[in-house]
C-alpha positions, 0 to 999 in steps of 0.5 A: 267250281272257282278255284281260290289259292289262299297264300301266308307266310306266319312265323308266329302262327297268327297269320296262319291261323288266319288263313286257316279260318278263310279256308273254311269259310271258302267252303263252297270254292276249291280252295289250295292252300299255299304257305309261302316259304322263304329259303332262307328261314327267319327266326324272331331275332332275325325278322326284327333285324333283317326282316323288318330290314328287308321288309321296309327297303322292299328286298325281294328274297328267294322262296322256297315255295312256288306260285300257282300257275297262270291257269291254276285258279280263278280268285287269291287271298294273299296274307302277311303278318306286318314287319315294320309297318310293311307286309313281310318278305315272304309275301312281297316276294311272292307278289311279285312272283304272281302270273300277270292278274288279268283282273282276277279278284284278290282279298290281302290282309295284314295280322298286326300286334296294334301297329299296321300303319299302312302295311295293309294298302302297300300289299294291295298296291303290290297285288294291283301292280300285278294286274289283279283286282283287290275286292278287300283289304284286311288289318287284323288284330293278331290277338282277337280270335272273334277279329280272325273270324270276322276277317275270314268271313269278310274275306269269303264274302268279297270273292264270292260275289267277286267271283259271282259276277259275269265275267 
């Protein structure tokens, strides 16, 4: 059985709703859930000041969280919400942290409140640049329950047949 690691960071609990309904859609996977955890916490005054800061000047920051090892799973889903039309700190960082990809499927998605502008194809650049293959990108309306599960599925649906193909 694949294993897929789906990772979040959420302040407001859209992105982890989100990551939430791709879990359960991964039913057939061995899925490990991973909230990405800054060690310096955000509150919503300090994401739109220091955060979209950090986010539109690509800061790398200190996580609390760790990533998943080399060897430790076969597909990833990586979510972020959008901070100044970037993907969050959090998740940028954890990117970066990643084991080299060696082609291995990955679906990124961005929540937005109406204004992704982009932020969704500079996670998947970042997840490229580490070598994985990104089978889907996701720009999801945080505020559309019936949005967050059509992404989830949608999101299911590209590493099952990723990770259906001969390797």
């Amino acid at each position: 059985m694949s294993r897929v690691v789906v990772a979040w960071y959420s302040l407001s609990g859209y992105t982890e709703s989100l990551a939430g309904a791709t879990v359960e859609a991964l039913a057939g996977f061995d899925v490990e859930p991973v909230e990405i955890v800054p060690a310096r916490a955000y509150s919503y005054f300090s994401a739109g000041v220091r955060g979209v800061t950090e986010a539109m000047s690509g800061k790398i920051i200190d996580l609390v969280s760790g990533v998943p090892a080399a060897d430790g799973f076969d597909g990833l889903v990586v979510f972020s919400p959008t901070w100044g039309w970037m993907s969050s700190p959090p998740v940028r960082s954890f990117v970066a942290g990643l084991p080299a990809g060696d082609g291995r499927p990955c679906v990124v998605g961005v929540t937005h409140a109406g204004g992704p502008i982009g932020s969704f194809d500079r996670l998947a650049g970042l997840a490229r640049e580490r070598g994985y293959e990104v089978v889907e990108v996701l720009s999801v309306f945080c505020y559309s329950r019936e949005q967050m599960q059509q992404a989830a599925a949608r999101a299911a649906a590209a590493l099952s047949a990723a990770l259906a193909e001969p390797g």
